[in-house]
C-alpha positions in Angstrom: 29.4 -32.9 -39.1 32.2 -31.7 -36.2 30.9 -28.5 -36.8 27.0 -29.1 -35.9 27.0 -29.2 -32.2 28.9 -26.0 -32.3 25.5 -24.5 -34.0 24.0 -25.9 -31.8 25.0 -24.7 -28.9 24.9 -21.2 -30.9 21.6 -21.8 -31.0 20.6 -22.2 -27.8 22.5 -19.5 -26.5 20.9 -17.5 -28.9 17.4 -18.2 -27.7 17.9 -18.2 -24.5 19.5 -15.0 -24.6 16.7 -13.5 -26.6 14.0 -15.6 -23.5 15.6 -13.8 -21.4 15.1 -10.5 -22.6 11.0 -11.2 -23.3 8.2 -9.7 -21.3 7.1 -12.3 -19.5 10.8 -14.0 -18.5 11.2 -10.2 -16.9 7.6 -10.6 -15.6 8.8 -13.8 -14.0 11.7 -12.9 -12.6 10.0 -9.7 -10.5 7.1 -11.8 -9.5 10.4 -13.7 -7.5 11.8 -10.6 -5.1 15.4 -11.9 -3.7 16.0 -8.9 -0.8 13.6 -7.6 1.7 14.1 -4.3 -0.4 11.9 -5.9 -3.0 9.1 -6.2 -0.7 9.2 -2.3 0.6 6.1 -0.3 -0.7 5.6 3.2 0.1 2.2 3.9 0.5 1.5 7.8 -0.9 -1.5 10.4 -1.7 -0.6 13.7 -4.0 2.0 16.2 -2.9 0.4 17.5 0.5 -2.1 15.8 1.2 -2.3 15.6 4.9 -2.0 19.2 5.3 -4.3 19.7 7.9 -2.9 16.6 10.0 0.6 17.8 10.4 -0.4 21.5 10.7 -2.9 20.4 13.8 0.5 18.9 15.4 2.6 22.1 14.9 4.1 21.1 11.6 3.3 24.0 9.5 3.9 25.2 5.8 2.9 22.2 3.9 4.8 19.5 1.8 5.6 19.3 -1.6 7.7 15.9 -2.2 5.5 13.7 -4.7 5.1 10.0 -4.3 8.0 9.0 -6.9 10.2 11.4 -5.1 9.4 9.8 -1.8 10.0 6.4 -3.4 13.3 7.7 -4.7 14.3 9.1 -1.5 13.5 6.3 0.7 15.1 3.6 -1.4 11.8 1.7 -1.7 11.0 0.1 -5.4 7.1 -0.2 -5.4 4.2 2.4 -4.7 0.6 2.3 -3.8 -0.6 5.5 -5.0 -3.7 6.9 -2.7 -6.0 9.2 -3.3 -8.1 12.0 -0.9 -11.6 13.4 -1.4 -9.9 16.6 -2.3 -7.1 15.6 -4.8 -9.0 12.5 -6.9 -7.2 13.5 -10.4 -10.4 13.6 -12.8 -11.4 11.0 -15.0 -9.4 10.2 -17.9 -12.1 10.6 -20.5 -13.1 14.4 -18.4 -9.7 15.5 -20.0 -9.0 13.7 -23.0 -11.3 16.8 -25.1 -9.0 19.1 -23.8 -5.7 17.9 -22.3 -2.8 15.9 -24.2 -1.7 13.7 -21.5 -4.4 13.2 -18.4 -3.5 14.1 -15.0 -3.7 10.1 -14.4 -1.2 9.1 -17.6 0.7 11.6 -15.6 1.3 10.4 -12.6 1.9 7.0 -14.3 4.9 8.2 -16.3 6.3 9.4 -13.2 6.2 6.3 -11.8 7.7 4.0 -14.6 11.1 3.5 -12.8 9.1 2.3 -10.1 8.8 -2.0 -10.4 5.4 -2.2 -8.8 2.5 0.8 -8.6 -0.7 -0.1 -7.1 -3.7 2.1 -7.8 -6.5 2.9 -5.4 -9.8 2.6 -6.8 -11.2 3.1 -3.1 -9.1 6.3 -1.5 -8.8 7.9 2.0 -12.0 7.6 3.7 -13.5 5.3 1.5 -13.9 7.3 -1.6 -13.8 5.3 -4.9 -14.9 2.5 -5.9 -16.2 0.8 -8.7 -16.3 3.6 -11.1 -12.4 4.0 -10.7 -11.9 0.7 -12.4 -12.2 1.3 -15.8 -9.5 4.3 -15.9 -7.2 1.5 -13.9 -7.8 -1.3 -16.4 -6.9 1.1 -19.3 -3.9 2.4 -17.7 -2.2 -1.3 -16.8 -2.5 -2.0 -20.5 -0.3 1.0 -21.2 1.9 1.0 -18.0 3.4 -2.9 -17.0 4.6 -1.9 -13.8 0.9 -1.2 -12.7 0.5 -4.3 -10.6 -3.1 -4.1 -9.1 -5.5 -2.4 -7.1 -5.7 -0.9 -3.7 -8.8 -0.4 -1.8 -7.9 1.9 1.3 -10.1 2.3 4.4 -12.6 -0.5 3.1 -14.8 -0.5 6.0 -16.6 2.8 5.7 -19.7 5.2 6.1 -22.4 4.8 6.5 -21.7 4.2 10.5 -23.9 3.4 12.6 -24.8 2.3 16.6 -25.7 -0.8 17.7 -27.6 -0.6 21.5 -24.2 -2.2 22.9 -22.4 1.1 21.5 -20.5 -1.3 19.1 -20.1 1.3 15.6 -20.8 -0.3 12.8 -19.7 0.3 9.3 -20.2 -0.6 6.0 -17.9 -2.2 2.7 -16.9 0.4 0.8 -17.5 -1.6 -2.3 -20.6 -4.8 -2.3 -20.0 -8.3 -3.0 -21.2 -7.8 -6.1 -18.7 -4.8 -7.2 -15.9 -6.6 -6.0 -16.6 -9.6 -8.2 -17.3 -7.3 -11.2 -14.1 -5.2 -10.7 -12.4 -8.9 -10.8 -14.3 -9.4 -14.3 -12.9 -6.0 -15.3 -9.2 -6.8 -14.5 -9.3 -9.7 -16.4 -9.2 -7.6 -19.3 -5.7 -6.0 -18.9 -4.3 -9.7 -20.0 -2.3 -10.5 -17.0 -2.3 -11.0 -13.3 -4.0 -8.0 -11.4 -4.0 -8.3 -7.8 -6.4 -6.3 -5.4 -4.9 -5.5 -2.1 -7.0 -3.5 1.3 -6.7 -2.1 4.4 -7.3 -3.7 7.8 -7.2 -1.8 11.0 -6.7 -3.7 14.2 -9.9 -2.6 15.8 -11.6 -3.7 12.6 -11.2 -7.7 13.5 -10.0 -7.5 17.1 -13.1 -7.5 18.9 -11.8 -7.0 22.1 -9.9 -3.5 21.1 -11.6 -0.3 23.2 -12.4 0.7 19.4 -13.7 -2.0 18.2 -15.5 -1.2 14.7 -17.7 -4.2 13.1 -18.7 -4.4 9.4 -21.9 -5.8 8.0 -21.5 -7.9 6.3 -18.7 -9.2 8.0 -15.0 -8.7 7.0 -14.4 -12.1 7.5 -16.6 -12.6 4.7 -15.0 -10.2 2.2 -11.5 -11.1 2.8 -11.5 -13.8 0.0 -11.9 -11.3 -2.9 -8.2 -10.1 -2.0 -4.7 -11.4 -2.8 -3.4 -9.4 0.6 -4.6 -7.8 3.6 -2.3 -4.7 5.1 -2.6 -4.9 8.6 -2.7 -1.2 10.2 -2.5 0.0 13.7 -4.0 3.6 14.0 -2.5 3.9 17.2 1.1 4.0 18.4 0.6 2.6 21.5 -1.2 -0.3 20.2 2.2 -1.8 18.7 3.0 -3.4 21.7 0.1 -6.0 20.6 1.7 -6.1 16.8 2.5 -10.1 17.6 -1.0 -11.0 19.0 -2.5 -8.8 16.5 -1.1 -10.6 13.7 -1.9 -14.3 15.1 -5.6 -13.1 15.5 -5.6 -11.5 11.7 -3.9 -15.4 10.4 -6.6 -17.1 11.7 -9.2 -14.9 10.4 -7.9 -14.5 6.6 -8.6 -17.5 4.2 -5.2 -19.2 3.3 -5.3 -17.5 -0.2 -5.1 -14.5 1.2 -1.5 -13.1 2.3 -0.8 -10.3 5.1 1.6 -7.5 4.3 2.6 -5.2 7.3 1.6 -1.2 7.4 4.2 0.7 8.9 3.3 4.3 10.1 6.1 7.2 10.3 3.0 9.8 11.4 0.9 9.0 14.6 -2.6 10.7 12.7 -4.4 9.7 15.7 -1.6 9.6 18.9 -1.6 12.4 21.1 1.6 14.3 21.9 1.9 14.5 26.1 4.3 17.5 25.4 1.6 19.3 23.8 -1.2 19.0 26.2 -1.7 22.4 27.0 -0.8 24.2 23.8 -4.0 25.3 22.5 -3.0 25.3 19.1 -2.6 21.5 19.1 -5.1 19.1 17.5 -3.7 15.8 17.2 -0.9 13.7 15.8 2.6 12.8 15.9 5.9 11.4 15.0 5.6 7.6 15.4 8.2 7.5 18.2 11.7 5.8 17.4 11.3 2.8 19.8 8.4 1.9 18.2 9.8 2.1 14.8 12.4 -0.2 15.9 9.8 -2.4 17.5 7.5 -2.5 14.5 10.0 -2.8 11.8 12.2 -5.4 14.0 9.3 -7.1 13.7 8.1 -6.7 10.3 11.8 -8.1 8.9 11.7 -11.2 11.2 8.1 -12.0 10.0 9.0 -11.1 6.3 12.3 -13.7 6.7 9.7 -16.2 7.9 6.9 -15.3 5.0 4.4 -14.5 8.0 4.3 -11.2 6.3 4.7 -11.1 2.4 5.8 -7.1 2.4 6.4 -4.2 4.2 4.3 -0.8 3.8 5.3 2.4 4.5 3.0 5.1 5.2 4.5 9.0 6.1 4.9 10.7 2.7 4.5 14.2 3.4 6.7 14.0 7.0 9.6 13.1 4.3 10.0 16.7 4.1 8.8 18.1 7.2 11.3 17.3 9.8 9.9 14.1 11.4 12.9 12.3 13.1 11.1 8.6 12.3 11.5 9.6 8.0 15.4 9.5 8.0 15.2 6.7 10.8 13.4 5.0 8.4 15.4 5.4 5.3 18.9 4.4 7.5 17.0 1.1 8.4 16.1 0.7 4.5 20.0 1.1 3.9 21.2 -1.3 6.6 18.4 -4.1 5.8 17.5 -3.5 2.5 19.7 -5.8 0.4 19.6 -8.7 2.9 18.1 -11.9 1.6 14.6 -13.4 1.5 15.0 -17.3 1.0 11.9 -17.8 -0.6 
């Protein structure tokens, strides 16, 4: 009899030991991030993508860092992976005749030592949509650390003119997709979320760019577990605080806010440049307003204003833009502090 609580205890230590160690204890203990580096995302299309922006701003020769390498360089442990209208990878069942391993099972090996991928099944420019879903749900059943979905630049073409000169765009998936891609990621057998873009001058309807969506963002905003809040323009991060007290009392409480941080400018224009003919547009975000955004983006993660942080500037990673190694010391020096939530 002395000797039974000594089993006991064995026992338990056994099974907790082998509890820990199970799926969904691991599951559990991600879905509980400890340090603002669990919250960083880097938001990335295909090697080179953005070409054509950086060229028309003088940054010539191309890119050829991949999204898991940018991951790996920055320090940041999660990845929404983005697509372009010229480098969709095909659809898995295009490629199964011929290939061994699809382009898509591809780029989801390379991102296995990532702890959370989100896949777009609506790209740059609105490209996507529902038939990206299936491809999506059969990869998260293969691939854990595929988290959800991302639907990028939501409100889309067609635009049109309202007598007012108010443009007008459209969802670029219906009320009725949404809540069918919802059906369809019920079937990977765990939680899927489904995060979007939001642009400032999507919900702030006094911003000079003001672009409305019918139907109404307002109204779609309940079919997603987070909302990235974007500002196209450099200069409009001076309005980052009022912007984000206008987007929390728009957004149903459900629905969380995560903060897009830009490295490129795509659409600021570079004083320096104005008469060099070659120039079309873009540049680096400058470094006070890195410091601005992301000053602001930790205090309002510490406070769970903001639930992450999402970095945009893959292919400036290796292109010489001063704000991608700003970036990456700020990951070092904030990275491991603690969330207390």
């Amino acid at each position: 009899m002395a000797t039974l609580p000594c089993r006991i205890k064995a026992t338990l230590t056994l099974l907790l030991g082998l509890l820990s160690l199970s799926p969904l204890m691991a599951d559990a203990q991600q879905a509980v991030p400890a340090t603002v580096r669990d919250r960083l995302w880097l938001f990335a299309v295909p090697a080179d993508g953005p070409r054509l922006f950086y060229e028309g701003a003088g940054y010539r020769g191309g890119s050829r860092i991949t999204p898991a390498e940018g991951a790996f360089w920055l320090g940041v442990p999660n990845l929404m992976f983005i697509t372009q209208p010229w480098n969709q990878p095909p659809a898995m069942s295009r490629e199964k005749a011929w290939k061994t391993v699809t382009t898509k099972e591809q780029y989801a090996i390379s991102f296995e030592p990532l702890k959370r991928v989100q896949w777009a099944a609506v790209g740059s420019g609105g490209l996507g949509g529902l038939g990206e879903v299936p491809d999506i749900v059969t990869l998260a059943k293969s691939y854990p650390n595929l988290s959800g979905i991302y639907l990028d630049d939501f409100v889309t073409r067609p635009y049109t003119k309202r007598a007012d000169g108010t443009t007008v765009g459209t969802p670029a998936m219906t009320e009725t997709q949404l809540k069918s891609m919802r059906d369809q990621l019920g079937k990977v057998g765990r939680p899927m979320e489904v995060w979007t873009t939001i642009y400032t001058q999507e919900f702030d309807r006094k911003h000079p760019d003001f672009k409305d969506c019918v139907p109404p963002l307002a109204d779609q905003m309940k079919h997603f577990d987070v909302v990235v809040l974007w500002t196209a323009k450099s200069a409009d991060l001076r309005d980052l605080e009022k912007n984000l007290a206008l987007l929390e009392s728009l957004k149903p409480k459900t629905c969380r806010i995560a903060l897009g941080i830009y490295l490129w400018g795509y659409w600021d224009k570079d004083p320096a440049k104005a008469d060099d003919k070659a120039y079309v547009m873009g540049q680096p975000v400058p470094l006070d307003l890195m410091e601005h955004q992301c000053s602001l983006g930790l205090k309002w993660l510490k406070e769970g204003r903001v639930s992450d942080l999402v970095i945009l500037g893959l292919a400036g990673i290796d292109q010489g833009i001063p704000s991608a190694p700003w970036m990456r010391d700020w990951i070092k020096k904030h990275g491991e502090e603690g969330l207390n939530r």
